[in-house]
C-alpha positions, -999 to 999 in steps of 0.1 A, spaced: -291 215 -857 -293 230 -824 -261 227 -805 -252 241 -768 -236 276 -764 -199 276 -771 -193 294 -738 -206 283 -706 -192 307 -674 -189 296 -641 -183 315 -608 -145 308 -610 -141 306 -651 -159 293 -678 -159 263 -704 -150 279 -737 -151 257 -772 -120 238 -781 -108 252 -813 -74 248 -833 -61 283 -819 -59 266 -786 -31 241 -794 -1 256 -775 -23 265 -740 -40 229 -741 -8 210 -754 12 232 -723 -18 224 -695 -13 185 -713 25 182 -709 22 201 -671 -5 173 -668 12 138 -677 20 121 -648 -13 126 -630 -32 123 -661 -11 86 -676 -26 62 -648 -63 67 -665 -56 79 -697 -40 61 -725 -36 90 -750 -18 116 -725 15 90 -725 22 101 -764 2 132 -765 24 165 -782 16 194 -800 11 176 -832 -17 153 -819 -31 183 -798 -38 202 -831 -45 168 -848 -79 165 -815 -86 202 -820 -90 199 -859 -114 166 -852 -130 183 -823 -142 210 -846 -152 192 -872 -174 167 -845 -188 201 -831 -204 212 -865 -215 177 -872 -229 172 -837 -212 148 -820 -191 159 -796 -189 192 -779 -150 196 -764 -145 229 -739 -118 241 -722 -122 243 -687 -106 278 -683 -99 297 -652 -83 336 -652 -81 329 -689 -58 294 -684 -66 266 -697 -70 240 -665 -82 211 -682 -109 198 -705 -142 183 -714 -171 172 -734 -204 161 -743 -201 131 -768 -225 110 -785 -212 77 -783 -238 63 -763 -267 54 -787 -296 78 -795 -302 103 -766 -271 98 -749 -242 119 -744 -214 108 -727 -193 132 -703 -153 134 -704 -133 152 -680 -97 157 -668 -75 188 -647 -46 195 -641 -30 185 -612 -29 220 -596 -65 224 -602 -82 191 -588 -96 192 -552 -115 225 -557 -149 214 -571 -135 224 -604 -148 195 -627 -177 189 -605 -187 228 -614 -175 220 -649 -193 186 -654 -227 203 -638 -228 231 -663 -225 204 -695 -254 184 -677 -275 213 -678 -259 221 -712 -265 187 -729 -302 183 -713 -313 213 -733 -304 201 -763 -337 180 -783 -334 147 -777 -314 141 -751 -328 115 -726 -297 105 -704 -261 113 -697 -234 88 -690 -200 94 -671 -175 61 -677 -139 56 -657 -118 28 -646 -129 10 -612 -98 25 -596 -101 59 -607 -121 69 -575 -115 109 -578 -130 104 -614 -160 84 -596 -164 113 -569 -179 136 -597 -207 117 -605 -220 110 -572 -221 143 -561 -243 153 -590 -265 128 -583 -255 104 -612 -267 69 -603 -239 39 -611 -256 19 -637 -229 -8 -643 -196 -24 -641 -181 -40 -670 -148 -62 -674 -131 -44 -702 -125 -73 -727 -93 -61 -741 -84 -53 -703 -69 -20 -689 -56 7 -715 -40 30 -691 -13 17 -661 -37 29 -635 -67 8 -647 -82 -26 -636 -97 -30 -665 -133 -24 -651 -154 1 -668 -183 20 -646 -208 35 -660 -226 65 -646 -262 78 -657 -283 102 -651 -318 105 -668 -332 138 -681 -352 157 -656 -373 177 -673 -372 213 -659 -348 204 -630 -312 218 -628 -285 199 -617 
């Protein structure tokens, strides 16, 4: 099974492949995270080092089965936030998750981040489309996909409602169709 290179570098760090070593820097950039992170998403309220390992150990076993991809979004060799490539969309589709860390946001980071697992996710067989889903209120999560040229696909009441304080409970969806031999 082909899967996309555990290291993708960037002109002001690199992604780098989640991996159970990586509890303490992840679990620190989490807990330095919290408050800007709680409004959007539900898990960062209870998150500690416990669960961090308990995501790393799940995010390695999804990498070898491939279904998810989980990075690090690393910058000087600090961890400034994460992402992924996850199939959870239906055949062909991977969907993209991203946060930073407070100190980190405003710089292009996750655009530069999210760009790089596009190109990433495209060259692996199969993959038709990519999907990037936030809250109707999260507008600096909705920023990233629009500059990359993502095209909003949907809105969708959440039936169970909000799962974060932040949230109105309306799901948009992002997509972007492969574009075969076109970078992002």
């Amino acid at each position: 099974m082909e899967q996309p290179s555990e290291t993708l570098r960037l002109d002001w760090g690199e992604l780098r492949r989640l991996s159970r070593g990586d509890a303490e820097d992840l679990n620190r950039a989490i807990n330095e995270s919290r408050e800007h992170l709680m409004p959007w998403m539900p898990w960062a309220a209870g998150q500690d080092l416990q669960r961090t390992g308990e995501f790393l150990r799940r995010s390695e076993d999804a990498w070898e089965a491939g279904q998810a991809y989980e990075y690090a979004i690393t910058s000087g060799g600090t961890t400034v936030g994460s992402c992924g490539l996850m199939r959870r969309i239906g055949p062909g589709g991977l969907d993209i998750g991203y946060w930073l860390h407070p100190g980190w946001t405003g710089r292009g980071l996750a655009t530069t981040a999210v760009s790089a697992l596009v190109r990433a996710g495209f060259e692996l067989p199969g993959t038709d489309r990519m999907e990037i889903h936030h809250d109707a209120a999260n507008h600096a999560s909705a920023g990233v996909p629009r500059r990359l040229g993502f095209t909003e696909a949907g809105r969708v009441r959440v039936p169970e409602g909000p799962s974060a304080p932040g949230e109105t409970g309306i799901d948009v969806t992002w997509r972007m169709h492969s574009r075969a031999g076109q970078g992002v």
